[in-house]
C-alpha positions in Angstrom: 171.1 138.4 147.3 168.6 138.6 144.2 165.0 139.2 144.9 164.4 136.6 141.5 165.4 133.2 140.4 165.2 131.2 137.5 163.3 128.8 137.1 161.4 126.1 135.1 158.1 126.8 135.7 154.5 124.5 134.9 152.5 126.8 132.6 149.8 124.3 132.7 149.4 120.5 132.8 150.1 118.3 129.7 153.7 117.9 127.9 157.5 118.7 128.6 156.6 121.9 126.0 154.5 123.2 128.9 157.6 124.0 131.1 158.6 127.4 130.4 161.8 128.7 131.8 161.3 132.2 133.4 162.1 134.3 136.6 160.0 133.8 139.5 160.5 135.7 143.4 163.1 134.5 145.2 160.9 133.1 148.5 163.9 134.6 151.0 163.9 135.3 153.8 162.2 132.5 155.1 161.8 131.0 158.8 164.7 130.6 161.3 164.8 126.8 161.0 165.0 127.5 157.3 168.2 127.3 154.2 168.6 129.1 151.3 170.4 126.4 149.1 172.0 127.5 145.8 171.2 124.3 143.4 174.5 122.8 141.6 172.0 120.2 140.2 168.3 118.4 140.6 167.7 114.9 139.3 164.2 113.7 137.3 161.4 111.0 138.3 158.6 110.0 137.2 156.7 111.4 139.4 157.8 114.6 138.0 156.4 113.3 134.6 152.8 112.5 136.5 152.8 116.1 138.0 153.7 117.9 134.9 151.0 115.8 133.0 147.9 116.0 135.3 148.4 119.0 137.7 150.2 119.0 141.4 148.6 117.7 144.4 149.4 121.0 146.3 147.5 124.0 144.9 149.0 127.1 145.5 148.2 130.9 144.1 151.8 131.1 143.3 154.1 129.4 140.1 154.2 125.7 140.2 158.0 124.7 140.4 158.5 120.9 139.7 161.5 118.9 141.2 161.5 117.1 144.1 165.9 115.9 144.2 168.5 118.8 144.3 172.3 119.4 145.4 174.1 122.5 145.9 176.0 124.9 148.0 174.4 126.1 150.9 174.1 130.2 150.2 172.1 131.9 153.5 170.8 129.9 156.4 168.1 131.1 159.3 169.1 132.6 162.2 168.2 129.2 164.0 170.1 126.9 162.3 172.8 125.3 163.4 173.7 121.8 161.7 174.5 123.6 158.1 177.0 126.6 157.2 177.2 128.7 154.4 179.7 127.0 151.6 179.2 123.6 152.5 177.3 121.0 150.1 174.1 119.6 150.8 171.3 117.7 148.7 167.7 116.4 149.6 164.4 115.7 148.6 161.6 118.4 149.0 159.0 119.8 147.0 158.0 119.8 143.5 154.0 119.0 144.5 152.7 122.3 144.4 153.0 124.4 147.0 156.5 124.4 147.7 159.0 124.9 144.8 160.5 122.3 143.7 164.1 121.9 142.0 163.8 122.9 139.0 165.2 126.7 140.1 168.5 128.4 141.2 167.6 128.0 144.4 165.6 126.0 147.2 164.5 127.0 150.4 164.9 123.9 152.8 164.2 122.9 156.3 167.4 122.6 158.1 166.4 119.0 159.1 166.0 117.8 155.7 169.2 118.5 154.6 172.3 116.1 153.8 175.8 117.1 154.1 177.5 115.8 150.7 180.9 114.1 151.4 184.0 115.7 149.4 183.8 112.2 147.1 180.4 112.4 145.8 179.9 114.6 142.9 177.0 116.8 142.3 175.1 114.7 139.9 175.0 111.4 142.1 174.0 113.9 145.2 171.0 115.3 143.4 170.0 112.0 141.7 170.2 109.9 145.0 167.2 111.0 147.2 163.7 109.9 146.2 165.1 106.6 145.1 167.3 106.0 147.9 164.1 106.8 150.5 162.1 104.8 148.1 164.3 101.7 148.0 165.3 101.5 151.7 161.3 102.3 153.1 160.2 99.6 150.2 162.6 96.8 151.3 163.8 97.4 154.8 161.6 99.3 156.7 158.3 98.0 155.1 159.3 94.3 154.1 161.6 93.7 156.7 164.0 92.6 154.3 166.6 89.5 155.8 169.8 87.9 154.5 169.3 84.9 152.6 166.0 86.0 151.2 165.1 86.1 147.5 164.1 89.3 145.9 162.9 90.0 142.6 163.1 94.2 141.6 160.7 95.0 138.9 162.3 97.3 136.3 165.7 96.8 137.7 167.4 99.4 135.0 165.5 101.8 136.6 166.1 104.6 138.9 164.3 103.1 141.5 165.3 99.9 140.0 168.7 99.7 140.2 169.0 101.7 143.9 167.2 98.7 145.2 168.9 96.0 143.6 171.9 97.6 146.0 170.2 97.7 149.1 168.8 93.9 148.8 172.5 92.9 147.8 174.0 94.8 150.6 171.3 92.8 153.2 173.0 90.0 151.7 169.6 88.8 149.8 169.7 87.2 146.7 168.4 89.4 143.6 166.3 88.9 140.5 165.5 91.4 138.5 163.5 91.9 135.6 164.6 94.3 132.5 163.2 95.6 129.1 166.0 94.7 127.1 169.1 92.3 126.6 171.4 95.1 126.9 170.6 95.9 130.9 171.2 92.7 131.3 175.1 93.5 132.1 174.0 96.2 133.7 171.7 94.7 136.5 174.1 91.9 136.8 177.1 94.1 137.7 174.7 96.0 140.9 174.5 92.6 142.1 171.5 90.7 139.9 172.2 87.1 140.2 168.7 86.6 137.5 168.1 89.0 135.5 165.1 88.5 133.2 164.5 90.2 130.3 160.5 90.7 130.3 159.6 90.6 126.7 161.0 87.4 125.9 160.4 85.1 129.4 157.9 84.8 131.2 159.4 86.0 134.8 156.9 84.1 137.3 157.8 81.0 135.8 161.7 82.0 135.5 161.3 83.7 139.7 159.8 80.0 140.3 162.1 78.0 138.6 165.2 80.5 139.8 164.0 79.7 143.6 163.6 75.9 143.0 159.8 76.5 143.6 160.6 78.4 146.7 158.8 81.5 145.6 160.4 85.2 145.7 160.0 86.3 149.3 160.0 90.6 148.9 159.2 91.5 145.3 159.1 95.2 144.7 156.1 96.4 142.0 157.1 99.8 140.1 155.1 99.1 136.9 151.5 98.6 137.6 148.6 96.1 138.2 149.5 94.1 135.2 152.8 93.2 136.6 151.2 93.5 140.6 149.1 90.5 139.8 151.3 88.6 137.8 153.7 89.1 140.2 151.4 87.0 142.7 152.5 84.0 141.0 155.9 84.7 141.5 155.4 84.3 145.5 156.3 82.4 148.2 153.5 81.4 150.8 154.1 84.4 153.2 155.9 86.7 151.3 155.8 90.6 151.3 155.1 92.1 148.0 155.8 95.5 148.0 154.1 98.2 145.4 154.6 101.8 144.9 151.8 101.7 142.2 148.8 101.5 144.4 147.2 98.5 145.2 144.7 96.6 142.1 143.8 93.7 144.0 144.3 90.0 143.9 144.7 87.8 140.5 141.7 85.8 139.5 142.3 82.6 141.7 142.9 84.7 144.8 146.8 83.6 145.2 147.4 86.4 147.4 144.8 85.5 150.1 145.5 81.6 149.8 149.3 82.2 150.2 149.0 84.8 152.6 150.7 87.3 151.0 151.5 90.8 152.5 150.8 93.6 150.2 152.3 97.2 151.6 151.6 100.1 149.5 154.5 102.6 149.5 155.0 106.4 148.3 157.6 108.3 149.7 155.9 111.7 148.9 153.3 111.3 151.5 155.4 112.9 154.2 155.6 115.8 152.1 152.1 115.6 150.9 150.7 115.7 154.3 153.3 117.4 155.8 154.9 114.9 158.5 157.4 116.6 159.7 158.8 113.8 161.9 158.9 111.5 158.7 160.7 113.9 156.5 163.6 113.9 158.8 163.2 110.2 159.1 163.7 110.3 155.2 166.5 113.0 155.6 168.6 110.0 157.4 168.1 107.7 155.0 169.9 110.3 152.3 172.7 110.7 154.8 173.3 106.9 155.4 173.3 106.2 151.6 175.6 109.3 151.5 177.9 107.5 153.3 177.7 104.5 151.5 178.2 106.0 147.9 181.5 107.8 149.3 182.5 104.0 150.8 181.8 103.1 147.4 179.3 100.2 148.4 176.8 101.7 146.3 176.6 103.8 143.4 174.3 105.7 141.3 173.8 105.4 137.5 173.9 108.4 135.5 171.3 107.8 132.4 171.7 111.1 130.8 172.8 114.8 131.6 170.9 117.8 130.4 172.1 121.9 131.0 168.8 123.7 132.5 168.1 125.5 129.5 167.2 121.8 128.1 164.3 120.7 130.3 162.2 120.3 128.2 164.5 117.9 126.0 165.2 116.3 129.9 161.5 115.6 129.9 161.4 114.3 126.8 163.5 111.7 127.3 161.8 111.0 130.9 158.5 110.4 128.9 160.4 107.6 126.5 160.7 105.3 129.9 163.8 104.0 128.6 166.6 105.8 130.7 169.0 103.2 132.4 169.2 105.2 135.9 168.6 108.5 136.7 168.1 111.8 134.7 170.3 114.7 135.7 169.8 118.5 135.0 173.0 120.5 135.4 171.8 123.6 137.0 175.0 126.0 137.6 178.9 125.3 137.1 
């Protein structure tokens, strides 16, 4: 094995420019629970966008390594692990805060637990692009809202990563979908994952078309990706008792208090807190989450949309394009052949 890896590294906070591609120690050996995965490819979010701009959470003496989805071949394992074998595919979600290195790199060192096998029909790019979004759809709408068949949903920037994992999973709970998008053109898009209203934003107003679209019933789980202007305009958009999921932070209720009349449930979610605070019984909580959607991606019952596809020399062009906020799906860096 090499005792160095390439790697994308965060020179300092501020634009994609600030990633500089270099050669960093290879941190393996690790621990006997431990795999040294050789990364095929790692996918982009924006979180990785919010890290590169303002700084990890994690400080750590060594290079900061962003990334948090990858896919590859497994190279080396511990001498206490037993689930994974050299040759075999795997992806996950780890790292990329600070502290651990992320994806951006040759190689990842991952707990055994965390790690998905990759069936023979899913390809590289779908496998490292499936992760974060799949763990944030699934804890958004089924294990925080409770999500039931019959129920109507509205998906907040349904073109998106995020977006348009969890349009999927509320169609495959057998709930009826909304979804609001930037432009006419994701309309086809949307509708196709299983959007029965889409909404283009800019040109209706989507409380009033959610209202109307439910016969005044209200949209029972609405999922918030874009921020307190949309949180509390949202509100309106509400049936009495609904959940209203946000993975923005919580700004509070709208001026007439329609959130405390209606008695709305507001859950806060972001996947990376496992990681953050290093819950290791969560992590592998999240780890079966990529392994059921695995499954359902080689059943075909769900799929993952490739925006754009970038070699690793490119990542700072990747960035780019991440900062625009106008990808339809997910970002993709090949990493090797």
């Amino acid at each position: 094995m090499p005792n160095k890896m390439k790697a994308a590294v965060l020179s300092a906070p501020g634009g994609p420019e600030k990633l500089k591609l270099t050669h960093v120690d290879l941190p393996w050996p690790a621990s006997s629970r431990d795999v040294l995965v050789r990364l095929k490819a790692a996918a982009l979010n924006p979180a990785d966008g919010y890290f590169r701009s303002f700084g990890p959470y994690v400080s750590s003496a060594g290079p900061c390594i962003l990334g948090h989805d990858g896919a590859g071949i497994v190279e080396e394992i511990g001498d206490d692990v037993s689930s994974v074998q050299p040759g075999q595919r795997v992806c996950f979600c780890n790292g990329g805060i600070g502290g651990t290195y992320g994806t951006y790199a040759e190689f990842a060192v991952v707990a055994e637990s965390q790690l998905a096998l990759v069936p023979d029909s899913v390809d590289d790019a779908s496998a490292a692009a499936l992760p974060l979004v799949l763990i944030t759809g699934w804890e958004s709408l089924y294990d925080r809202a409770r999500l039931a068949a019959g129920e109507f949903v509205l998906v907040h920037a349904g073109a998106g990563g995020t977006g348009h994992i969890a349009i999927q999973l509320a169609a495959l709970r057998g709930a009826r979908v909304a979804a609001t998008v930037s432009t006419e053109d994701k309309v086809d898009m949307v509708t196709k994952l299983g959007v029965e209203r889409a909404i283009p934003y800019r040109s209706e107003d989507f409380a009033e078309a959610a209202q109307e679209w439910t016969a005044g019933h209200g949209i029972d789980v609405a999922l918030d990706n874009l921020g307190a202007e949309v949180f509390r305009k949202t509100i309106a958009a509400m049936s009495p008792y609904g959940r209203l999921v946000t993975l923005m932070g919580t700004p509070g209720d709208d001026e007439n208090e329609t959130a405390y009349v209606n008695n709305l449930t507001i859950h806060n979610v972001m996947m990376l807190t496992p990681m953050v605070l290093g819950l290791q019984d969560r992590l592998d909580s999240q780890a079966q989450i990529v392994r059921q959607g695995l499954q359902l991606l080689a059943e075909r019952k769900l799929q993952v949309e490739i925006d754009s596809r970038f070699e690793f020399d490119d990542i700072v062009a990747a960035h780019q394009r991440l900062d625009l906020g106008k990808a339809s799906g997910k970002i993709v860096i090949s990493i090797a052949a």
